[in-house]
N, C-alpha and C positions, 0 to 999 in steps of 0.2 A: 640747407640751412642758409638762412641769408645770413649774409659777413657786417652787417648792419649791429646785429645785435650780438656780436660777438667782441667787435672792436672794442680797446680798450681807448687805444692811442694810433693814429698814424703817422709812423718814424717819414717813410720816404711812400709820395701820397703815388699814387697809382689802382690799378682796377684789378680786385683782387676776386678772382673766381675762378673753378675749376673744379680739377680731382684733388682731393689732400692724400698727402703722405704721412704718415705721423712718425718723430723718433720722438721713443720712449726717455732718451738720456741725451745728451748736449752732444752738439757737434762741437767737433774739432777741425774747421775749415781745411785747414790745413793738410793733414792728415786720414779723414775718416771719407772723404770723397776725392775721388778721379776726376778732375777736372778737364780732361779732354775725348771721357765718355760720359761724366757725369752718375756714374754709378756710384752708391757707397762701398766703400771697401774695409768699414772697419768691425770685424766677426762679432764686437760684442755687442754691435748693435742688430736691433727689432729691424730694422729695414736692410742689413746687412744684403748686398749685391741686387738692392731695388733700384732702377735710375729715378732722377730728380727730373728730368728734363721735362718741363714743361705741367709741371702740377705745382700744386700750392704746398710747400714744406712748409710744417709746424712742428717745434723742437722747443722745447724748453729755454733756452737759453744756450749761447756757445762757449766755446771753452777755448782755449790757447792762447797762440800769441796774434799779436796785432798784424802779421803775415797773413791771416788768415783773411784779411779783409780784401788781400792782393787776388788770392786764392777764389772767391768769390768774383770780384774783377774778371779773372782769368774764364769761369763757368761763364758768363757773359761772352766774353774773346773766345771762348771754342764751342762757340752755339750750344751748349748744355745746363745750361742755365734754368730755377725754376722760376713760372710764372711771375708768383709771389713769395715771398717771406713770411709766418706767422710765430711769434714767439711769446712766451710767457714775460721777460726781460732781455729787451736788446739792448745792448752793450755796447760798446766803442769799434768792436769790431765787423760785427753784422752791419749797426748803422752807416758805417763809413765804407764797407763793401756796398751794400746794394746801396750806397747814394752813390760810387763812383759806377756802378754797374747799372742806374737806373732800374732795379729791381723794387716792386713796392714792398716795402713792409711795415708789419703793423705788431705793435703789442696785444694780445687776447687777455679775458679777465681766466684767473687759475680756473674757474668751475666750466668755461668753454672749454678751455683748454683739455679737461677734465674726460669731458663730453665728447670729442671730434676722434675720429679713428679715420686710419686709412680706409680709403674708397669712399669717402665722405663726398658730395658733391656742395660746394660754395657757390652764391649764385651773388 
């Protein structure tokens, strides 16, 4: 799928293409991934023990506290970081993570968002 026609908006502009991951429900920066294997670890999540590193995450929007933008930061600092970012609404905390983490990210329209399943290829 080209990423052309999916953009809604680009938060922090970079080159966004790869494998997608999708969670189903919001991240929790903070909390729902391992930041120095980059795996998810939180059970009630659809991608529960998938790693991030190096694919396009697309998530709905995040959830917690503004810690979590640190947290993000840190996936950057322990090479497990993904490609990109794709979100339904990014927030104060994704934004200000991947701008400090130099990660691209981008808002998607709901009916993309809708559409993209993990193992998606973004070109």
């Amino acid at each position: 799928m080209k990423i052309q026609k999916i953009v809604k908006k680009f938060i922090i502009k970079g080159i966004i293409n790869g494998i997608v991951i999708k969670s189903d429900i919001p991240i929790n920066f903070l909390s729902s991934i391992d930041v120095k294997t980059g795996v998810i670890k939180d059970p009630s999540s659809n991608i529960f023990q998938k790693s991030i590193i190096n694919v396009v995450l697309v998530f709905p929007h995040a959830i917690g506290s503004s810690v979590g933008a640190y947290s993000i930061y840190s996936l950057k600092s322990n090479n497990t970081f993904p490609r990109a970012m794709l979100c339904k609404n990014a927030d104060l905390v994704v934004a200000s993570g991947c701008a400090l983490a130099n990660i691209p990210l981008a808002t998607i329209y709901d009916n993309k968002y809708d559409e993209l399943q993990t193992g998606d290829k973004l070109l």
